[in-house]
HTML snippet that shows the backbone in 3Dmol.js (N, CA, C, O; Angstrom):
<script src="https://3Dmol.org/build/3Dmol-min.js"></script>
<div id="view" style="width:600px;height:400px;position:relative"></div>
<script>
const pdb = `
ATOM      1  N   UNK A   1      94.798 122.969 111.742  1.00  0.00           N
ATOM      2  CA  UNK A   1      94.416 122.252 110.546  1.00  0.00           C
ATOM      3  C   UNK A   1      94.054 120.815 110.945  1.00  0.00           C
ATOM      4  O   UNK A   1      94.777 120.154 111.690  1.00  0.00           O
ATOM      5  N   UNK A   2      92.758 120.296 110.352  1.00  0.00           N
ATOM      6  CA  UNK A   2      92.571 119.304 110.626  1.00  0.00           C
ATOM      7  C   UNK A   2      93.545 117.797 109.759  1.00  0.00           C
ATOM      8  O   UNK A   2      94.000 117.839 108.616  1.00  0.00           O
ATOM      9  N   UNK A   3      93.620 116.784 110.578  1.00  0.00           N
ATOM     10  CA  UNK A   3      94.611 115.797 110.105  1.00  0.00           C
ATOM     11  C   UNK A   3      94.331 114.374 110.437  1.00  0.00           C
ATOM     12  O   UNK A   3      95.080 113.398 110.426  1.00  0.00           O
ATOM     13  N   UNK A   4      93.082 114.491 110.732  1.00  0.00           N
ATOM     14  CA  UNK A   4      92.407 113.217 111.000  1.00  0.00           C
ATOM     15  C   UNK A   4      91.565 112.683 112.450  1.00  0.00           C
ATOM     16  O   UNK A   4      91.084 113.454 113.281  1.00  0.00           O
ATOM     17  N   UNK A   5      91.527 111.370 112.510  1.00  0.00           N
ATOM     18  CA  UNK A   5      91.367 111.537 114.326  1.00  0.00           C
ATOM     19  C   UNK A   5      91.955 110.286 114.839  1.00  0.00           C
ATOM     20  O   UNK A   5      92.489 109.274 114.385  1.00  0.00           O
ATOM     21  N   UNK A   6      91.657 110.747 115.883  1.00  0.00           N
ATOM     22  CA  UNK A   6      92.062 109.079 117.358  1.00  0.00           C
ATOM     23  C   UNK A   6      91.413 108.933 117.898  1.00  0.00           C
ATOM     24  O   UNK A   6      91.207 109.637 118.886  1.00  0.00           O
ATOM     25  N   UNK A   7      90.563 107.726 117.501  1.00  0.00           N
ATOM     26  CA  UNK A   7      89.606 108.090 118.418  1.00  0.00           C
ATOM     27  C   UNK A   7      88.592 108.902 118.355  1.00  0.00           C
ATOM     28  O   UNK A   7      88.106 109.247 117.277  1.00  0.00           O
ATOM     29  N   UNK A   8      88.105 109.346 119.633  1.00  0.00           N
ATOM     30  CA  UNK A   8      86.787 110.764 119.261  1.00  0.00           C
ATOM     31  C   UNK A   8      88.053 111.288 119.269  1.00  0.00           C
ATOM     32  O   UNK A   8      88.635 110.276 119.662  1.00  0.00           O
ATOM     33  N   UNK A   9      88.635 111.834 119.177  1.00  0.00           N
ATOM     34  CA  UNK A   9      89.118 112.832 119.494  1.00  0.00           C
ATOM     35  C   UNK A   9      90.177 113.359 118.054  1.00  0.00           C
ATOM     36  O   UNK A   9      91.039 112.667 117.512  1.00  0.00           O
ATOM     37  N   UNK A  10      89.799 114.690 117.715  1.00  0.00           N
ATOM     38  CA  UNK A  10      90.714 115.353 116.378  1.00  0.00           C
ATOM     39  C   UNK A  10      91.864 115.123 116.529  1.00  0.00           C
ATOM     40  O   UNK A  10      92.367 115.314 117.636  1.00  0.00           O
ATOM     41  N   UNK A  11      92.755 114.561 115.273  1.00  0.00           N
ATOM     42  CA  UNK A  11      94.201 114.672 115.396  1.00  0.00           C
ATOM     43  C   UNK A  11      93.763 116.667 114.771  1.00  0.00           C
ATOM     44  O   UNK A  11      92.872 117.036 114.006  1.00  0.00           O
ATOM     45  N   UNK A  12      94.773 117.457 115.472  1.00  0.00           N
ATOM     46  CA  UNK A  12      94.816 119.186 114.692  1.00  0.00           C
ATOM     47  C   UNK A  12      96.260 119.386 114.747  1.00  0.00           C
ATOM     48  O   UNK A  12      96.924 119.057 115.730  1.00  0.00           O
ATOM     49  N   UNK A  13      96.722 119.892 113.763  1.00  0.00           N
ATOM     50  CA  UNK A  13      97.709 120.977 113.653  1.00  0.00           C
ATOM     51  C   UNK A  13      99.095 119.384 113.393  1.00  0.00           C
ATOM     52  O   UNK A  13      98.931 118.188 113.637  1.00  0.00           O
ATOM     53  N   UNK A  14     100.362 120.136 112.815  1.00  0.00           N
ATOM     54  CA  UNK A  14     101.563 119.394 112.491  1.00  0.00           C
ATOM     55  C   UNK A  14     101.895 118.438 113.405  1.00  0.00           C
ATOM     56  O   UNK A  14     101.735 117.256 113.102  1.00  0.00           O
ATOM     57  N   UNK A  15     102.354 118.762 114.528  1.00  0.00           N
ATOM     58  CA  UNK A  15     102.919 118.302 115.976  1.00  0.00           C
ATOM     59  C   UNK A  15     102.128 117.150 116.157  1.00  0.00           C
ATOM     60  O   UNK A  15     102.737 116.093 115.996  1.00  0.00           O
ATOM     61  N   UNK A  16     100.853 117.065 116.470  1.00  0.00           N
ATOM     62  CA  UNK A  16      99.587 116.533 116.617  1.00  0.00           C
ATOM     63  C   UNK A  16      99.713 115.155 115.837  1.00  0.00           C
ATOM     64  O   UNK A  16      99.556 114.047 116.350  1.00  0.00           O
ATOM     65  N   UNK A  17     100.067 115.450 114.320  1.00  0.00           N
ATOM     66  CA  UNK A  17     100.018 114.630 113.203  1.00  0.00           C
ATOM     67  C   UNK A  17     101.216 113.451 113.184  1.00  0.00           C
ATOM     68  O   UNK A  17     101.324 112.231 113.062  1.00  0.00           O
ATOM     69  N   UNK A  18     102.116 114.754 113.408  1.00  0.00           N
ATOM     70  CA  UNK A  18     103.542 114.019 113.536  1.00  0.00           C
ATOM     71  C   UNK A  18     103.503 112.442 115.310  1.00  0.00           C
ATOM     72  O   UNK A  18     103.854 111.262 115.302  1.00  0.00           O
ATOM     73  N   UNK A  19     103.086 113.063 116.125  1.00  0.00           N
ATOM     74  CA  UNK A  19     102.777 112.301 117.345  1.00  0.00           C
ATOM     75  C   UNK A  19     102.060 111.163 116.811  1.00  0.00           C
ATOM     76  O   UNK A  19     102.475 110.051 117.138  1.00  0.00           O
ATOM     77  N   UNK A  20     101.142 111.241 116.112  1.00  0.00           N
ATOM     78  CA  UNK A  20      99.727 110.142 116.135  1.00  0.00           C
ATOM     79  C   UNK A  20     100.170 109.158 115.790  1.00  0.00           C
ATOM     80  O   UNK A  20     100.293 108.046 116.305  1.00  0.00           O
ATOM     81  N   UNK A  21     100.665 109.991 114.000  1.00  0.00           N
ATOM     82  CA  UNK A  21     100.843 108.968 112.833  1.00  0.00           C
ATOM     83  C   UNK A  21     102.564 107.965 112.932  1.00  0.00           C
ATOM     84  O   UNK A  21     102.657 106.831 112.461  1.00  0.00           O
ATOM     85  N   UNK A  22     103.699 108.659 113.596  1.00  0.00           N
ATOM     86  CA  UNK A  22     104.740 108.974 113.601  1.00  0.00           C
ATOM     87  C   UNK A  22     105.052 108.105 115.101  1.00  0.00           C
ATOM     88  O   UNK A  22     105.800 107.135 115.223  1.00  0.00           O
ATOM     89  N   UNK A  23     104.255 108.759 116.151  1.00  0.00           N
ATOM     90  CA  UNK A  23     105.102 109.015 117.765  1.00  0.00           C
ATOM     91  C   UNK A  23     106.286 109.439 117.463  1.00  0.00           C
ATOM     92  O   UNK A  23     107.226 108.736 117.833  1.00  0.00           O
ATOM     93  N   UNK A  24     106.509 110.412 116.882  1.00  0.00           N
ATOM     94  CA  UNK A  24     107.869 111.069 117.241  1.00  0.00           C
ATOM     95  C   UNK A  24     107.484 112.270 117.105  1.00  0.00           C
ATOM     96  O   UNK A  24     106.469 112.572 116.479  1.00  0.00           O
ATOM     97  N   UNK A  25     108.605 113.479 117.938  1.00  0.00           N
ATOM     98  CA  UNK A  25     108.152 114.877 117.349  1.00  0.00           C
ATOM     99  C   UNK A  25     108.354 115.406 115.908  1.00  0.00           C
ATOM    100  O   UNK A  25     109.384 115.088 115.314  1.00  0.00           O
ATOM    101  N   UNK A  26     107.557 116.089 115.394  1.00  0.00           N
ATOM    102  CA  UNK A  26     107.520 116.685 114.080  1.00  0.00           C
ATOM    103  C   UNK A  26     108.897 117.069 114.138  1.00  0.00           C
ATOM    104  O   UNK A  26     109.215 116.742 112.995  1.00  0.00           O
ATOM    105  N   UNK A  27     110.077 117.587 114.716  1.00  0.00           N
ATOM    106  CA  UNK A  27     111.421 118.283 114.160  1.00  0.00           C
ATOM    107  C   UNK A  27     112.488 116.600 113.649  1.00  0.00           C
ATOM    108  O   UNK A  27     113.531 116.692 113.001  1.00  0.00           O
ATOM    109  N   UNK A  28     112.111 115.717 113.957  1.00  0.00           N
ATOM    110  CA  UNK A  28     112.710 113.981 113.910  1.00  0.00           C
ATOM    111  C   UNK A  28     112.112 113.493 112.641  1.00  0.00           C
ATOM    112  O   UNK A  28     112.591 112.509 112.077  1.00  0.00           O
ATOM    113  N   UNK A  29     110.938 114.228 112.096  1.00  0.00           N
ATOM    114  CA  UNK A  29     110.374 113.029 111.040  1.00  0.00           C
ATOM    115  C   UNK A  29     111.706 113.647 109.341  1.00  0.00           C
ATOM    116  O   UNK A  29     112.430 114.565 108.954  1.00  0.00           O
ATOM    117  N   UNK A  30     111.151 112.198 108.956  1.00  0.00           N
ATOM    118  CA  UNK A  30     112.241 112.312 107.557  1.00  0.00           C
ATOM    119  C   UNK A  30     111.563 112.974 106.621  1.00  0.00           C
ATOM    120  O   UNK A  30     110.481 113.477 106.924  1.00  0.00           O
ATOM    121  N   UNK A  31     112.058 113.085 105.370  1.00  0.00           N
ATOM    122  CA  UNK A  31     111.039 113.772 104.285  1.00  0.00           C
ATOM    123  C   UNK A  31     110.201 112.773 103.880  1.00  0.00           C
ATOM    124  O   UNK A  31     109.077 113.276 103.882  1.00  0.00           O
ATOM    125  N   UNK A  32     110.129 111.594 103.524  1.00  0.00           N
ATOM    126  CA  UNK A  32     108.985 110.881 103.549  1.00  0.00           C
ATOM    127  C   UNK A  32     108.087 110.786 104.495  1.00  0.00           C
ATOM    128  O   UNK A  32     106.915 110.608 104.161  1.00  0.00           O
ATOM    129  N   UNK A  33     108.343 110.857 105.495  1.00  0.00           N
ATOM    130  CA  UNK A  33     107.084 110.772 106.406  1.00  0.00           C
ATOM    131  C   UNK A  33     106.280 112.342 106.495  1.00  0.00           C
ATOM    132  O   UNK A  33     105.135 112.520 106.912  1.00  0.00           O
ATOM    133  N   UNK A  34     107.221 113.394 105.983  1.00  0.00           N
ATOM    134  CA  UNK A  34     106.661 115.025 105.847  1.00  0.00           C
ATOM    135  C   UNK A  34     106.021 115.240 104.810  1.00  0.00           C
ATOM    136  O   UNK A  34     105.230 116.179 104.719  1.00  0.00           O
ATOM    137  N   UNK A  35     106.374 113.999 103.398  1.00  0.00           N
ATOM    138  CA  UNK A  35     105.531 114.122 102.606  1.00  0.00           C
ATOM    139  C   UNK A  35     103.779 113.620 102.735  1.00  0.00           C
ATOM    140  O   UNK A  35     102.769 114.154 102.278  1.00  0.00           O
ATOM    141  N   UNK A  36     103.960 112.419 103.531  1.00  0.00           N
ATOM    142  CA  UNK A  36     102.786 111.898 104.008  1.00  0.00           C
ATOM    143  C   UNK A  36     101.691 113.004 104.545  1.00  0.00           C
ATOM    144  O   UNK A  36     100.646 113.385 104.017  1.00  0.00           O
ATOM    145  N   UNK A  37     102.196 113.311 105.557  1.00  0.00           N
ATOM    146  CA  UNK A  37     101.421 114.707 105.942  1.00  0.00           C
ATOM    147  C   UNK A  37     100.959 115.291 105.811  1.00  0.00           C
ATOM    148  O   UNK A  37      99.935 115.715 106.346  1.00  0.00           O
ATOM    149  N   UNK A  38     101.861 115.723 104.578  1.00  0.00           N
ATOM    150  CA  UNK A  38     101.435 116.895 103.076  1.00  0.00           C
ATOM    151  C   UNK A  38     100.185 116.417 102.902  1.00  0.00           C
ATOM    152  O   UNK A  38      99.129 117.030 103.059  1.00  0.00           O
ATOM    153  N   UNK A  39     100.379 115.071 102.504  1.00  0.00           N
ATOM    154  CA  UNK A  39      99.113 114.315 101.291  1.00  0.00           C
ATOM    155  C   UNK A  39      97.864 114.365 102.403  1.00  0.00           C
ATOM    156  O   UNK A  39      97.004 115.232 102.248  1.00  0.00           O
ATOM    157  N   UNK A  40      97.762 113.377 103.591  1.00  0.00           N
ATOM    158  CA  UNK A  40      96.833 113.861 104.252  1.00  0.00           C
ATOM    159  C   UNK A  40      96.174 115.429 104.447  1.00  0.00           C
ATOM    160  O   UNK A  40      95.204 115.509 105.201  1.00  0.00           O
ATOM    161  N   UNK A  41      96.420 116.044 104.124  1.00  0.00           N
ATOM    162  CA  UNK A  41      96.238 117.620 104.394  1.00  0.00           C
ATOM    163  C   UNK A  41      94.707 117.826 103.615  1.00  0.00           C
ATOM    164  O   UNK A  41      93.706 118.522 103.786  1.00  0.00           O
ATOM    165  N   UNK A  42      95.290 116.523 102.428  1.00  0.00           N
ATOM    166  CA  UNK A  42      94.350 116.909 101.498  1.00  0.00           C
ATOM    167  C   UNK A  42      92.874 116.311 101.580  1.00  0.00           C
ATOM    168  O   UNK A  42      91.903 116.802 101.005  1.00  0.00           O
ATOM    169  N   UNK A  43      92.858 115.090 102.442  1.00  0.00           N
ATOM    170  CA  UNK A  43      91.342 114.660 102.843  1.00  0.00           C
ATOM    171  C   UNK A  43      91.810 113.386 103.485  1.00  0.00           C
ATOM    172  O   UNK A  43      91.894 112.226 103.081  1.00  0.00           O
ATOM    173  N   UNK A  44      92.192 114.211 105.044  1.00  0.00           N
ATOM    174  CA  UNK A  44      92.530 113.123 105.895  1.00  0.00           C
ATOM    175  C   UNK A  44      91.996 111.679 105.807  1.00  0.00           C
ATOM    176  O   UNK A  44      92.665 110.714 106.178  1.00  0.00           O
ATOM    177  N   UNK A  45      90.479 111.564 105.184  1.00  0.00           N
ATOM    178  CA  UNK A  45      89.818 110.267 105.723  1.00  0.00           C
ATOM    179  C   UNK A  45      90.251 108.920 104.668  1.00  0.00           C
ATOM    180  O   UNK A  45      90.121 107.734 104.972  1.00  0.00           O
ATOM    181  N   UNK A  46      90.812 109.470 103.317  1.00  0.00           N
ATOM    182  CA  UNK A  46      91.021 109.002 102.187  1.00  0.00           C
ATOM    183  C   UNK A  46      92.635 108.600 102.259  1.00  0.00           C
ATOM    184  O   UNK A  46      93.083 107.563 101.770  1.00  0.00           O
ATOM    185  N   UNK A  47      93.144 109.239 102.704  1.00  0.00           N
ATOM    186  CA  UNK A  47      94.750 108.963 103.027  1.00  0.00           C
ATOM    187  C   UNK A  47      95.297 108.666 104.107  1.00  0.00           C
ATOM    188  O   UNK A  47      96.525 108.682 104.182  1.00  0.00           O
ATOM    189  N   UNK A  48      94.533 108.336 105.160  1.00  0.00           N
ATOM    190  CA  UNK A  48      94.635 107.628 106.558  1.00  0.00           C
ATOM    191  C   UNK A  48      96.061 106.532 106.158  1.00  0.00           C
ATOM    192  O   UNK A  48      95.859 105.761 105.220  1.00  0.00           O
ATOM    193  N   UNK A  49      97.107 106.483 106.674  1.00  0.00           N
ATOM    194  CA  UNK A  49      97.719 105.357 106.655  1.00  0.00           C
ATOM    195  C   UNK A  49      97.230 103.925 107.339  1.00  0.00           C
ATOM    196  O   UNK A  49      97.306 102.735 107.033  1.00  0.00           O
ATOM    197  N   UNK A  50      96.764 104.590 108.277  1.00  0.00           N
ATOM    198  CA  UNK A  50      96.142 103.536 109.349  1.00  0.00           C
ATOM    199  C   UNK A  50      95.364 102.688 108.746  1.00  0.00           C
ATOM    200  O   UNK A  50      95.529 101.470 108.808  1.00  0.00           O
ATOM    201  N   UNK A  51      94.438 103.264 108.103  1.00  0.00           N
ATOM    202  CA  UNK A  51      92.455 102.555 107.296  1.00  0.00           C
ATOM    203  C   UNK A  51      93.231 102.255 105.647  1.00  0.00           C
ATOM    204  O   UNK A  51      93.266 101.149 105.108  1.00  0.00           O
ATOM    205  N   UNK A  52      93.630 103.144 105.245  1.00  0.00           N
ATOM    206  CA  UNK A  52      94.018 103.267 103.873  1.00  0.00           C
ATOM    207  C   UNK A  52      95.590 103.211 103.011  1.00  0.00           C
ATOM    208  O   UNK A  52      96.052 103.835 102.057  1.00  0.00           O
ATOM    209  N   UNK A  53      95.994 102.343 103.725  1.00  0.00           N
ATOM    210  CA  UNK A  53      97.824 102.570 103.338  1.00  0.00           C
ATOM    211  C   UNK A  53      97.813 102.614 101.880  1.00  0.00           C
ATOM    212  O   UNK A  53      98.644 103.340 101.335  1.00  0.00           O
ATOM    213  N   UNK A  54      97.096 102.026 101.258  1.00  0.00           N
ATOM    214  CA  UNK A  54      97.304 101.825  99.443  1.00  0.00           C
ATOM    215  C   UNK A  54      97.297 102.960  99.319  1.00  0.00           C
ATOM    216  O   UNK A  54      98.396 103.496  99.174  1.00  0.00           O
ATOM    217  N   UNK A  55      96.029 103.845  99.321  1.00  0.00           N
ATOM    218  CA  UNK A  55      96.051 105.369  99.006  1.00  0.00           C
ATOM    219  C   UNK A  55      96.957 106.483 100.032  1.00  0.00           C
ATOM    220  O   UNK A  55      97.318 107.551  99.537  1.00  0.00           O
ATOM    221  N   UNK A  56      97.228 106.219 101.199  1.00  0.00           N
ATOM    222  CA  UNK A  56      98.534 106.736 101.456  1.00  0.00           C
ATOM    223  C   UNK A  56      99.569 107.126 100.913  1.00  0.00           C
ATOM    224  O   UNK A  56     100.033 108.224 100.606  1.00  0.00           O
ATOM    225  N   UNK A  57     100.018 105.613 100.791  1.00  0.00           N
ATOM    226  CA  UNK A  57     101.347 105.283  99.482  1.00  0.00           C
ATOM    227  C   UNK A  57     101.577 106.109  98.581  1.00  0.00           C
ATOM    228  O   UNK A  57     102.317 107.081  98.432  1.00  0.00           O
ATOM    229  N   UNK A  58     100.836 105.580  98.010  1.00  0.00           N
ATOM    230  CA  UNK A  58     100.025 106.670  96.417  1.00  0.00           C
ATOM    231  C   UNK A  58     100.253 107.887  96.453  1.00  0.00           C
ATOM    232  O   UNK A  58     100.995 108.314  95.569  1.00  0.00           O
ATOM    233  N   UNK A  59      99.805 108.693  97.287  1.00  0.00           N
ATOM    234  CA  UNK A  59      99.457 110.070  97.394  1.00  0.00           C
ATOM    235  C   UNK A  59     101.339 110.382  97.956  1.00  0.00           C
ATOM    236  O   UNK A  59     101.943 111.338  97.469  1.00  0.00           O
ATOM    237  N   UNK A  60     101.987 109.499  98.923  1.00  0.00           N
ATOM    238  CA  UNK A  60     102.893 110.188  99.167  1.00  0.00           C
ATOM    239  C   UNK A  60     104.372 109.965  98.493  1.00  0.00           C
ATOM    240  O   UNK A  60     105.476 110.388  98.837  1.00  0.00           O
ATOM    241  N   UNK A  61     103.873 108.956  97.163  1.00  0.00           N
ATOM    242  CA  UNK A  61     104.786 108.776  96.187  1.00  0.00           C
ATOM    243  C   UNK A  61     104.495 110.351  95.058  1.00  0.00           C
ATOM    244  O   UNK A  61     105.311 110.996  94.400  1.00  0.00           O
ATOM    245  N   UNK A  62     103.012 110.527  95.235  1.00  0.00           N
ATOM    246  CA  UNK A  62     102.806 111.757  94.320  1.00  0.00           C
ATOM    247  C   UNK A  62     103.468 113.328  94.954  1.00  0.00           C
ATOM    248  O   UNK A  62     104.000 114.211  94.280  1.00  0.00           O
ATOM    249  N   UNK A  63     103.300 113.322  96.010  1.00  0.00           N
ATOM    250  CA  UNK A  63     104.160 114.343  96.784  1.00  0.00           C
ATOM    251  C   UNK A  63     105.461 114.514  96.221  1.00  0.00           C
ATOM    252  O   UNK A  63     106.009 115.339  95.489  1.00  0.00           O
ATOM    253  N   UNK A  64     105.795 113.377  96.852  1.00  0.00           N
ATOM    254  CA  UNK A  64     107.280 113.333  96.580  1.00  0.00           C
ATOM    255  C   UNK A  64     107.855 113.555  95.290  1.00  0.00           C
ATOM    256  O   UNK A  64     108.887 114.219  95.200  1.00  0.00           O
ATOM    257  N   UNK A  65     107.246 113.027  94.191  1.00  0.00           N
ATOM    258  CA  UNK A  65     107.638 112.953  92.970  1.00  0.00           C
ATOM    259  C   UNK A  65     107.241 114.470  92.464  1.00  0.00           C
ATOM    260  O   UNK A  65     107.986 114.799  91.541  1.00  0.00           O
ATOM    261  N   UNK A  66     106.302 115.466  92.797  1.00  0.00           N
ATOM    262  CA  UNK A  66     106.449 116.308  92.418  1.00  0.00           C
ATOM    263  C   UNK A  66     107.554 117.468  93.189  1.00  0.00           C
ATOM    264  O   UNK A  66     108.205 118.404  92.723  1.00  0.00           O
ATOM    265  N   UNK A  67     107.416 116.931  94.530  1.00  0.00           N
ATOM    266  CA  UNK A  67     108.893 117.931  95.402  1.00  0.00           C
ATOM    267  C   UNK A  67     109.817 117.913  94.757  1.00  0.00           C
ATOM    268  O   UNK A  67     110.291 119.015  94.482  1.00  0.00           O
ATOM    269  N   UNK A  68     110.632 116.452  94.114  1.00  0.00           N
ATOM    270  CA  UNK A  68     111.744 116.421  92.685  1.00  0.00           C
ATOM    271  C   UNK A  68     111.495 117.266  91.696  1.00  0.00           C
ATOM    272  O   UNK A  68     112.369 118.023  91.274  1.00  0.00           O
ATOM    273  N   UNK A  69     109.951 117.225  91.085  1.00  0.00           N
ATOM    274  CA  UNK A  69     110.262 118.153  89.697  1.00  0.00           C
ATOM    275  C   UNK A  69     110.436 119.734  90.251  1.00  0.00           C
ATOM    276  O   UNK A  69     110.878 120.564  89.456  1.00  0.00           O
ATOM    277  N   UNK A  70     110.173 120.044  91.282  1.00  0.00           N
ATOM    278  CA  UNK A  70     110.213 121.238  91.492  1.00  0.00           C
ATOM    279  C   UNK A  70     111.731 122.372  92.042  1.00  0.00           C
ATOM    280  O   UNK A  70     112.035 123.563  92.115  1.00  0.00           O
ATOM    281  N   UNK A  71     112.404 120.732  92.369  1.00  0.00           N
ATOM    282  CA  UNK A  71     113.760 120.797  93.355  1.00  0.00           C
ATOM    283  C   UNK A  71     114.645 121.643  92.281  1.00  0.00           C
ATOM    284  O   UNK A  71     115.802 121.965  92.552  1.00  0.00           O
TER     285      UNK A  71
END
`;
const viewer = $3Dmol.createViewer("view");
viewer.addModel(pdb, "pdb");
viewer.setStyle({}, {cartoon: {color: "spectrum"}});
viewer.zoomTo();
viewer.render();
</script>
């Protein structure tokens, strides 16, 4: 799954995402930073933390807030 890039080069797949955005391995990240993820999933270029933290934010306050109504 695509998750953004570095560079030329594709960020792909969880692990990948977790490294880039994170440097840590995906089994270490917290639920906020898993929600982030989530949200990128949805159009990496728009939810970039890196380029775009406002809409980051946003998107991974909306995650989150619906993971609660669902809990």
């Amino acid at each position: 799954i695509y998750m953004g890039q570095n560079g030329p080069f594709q960020v792909r797949g969880w692990a990948a995402a977790a490294d880039h955005y994170f440097e840590q391995d995906l089994r270490e990240l917290d639920l906020p930073q898993c929600a982030l993820l989530a949200s990128i999933v949805n159009s990496p270029g728009l939810f970039n933390p890196f380029n775009k933290p406002e809409n980051a934010a946003k998107r991974r306050t909306k995650v989150l807030d619906r993971m609660a109504e669902l809990s």
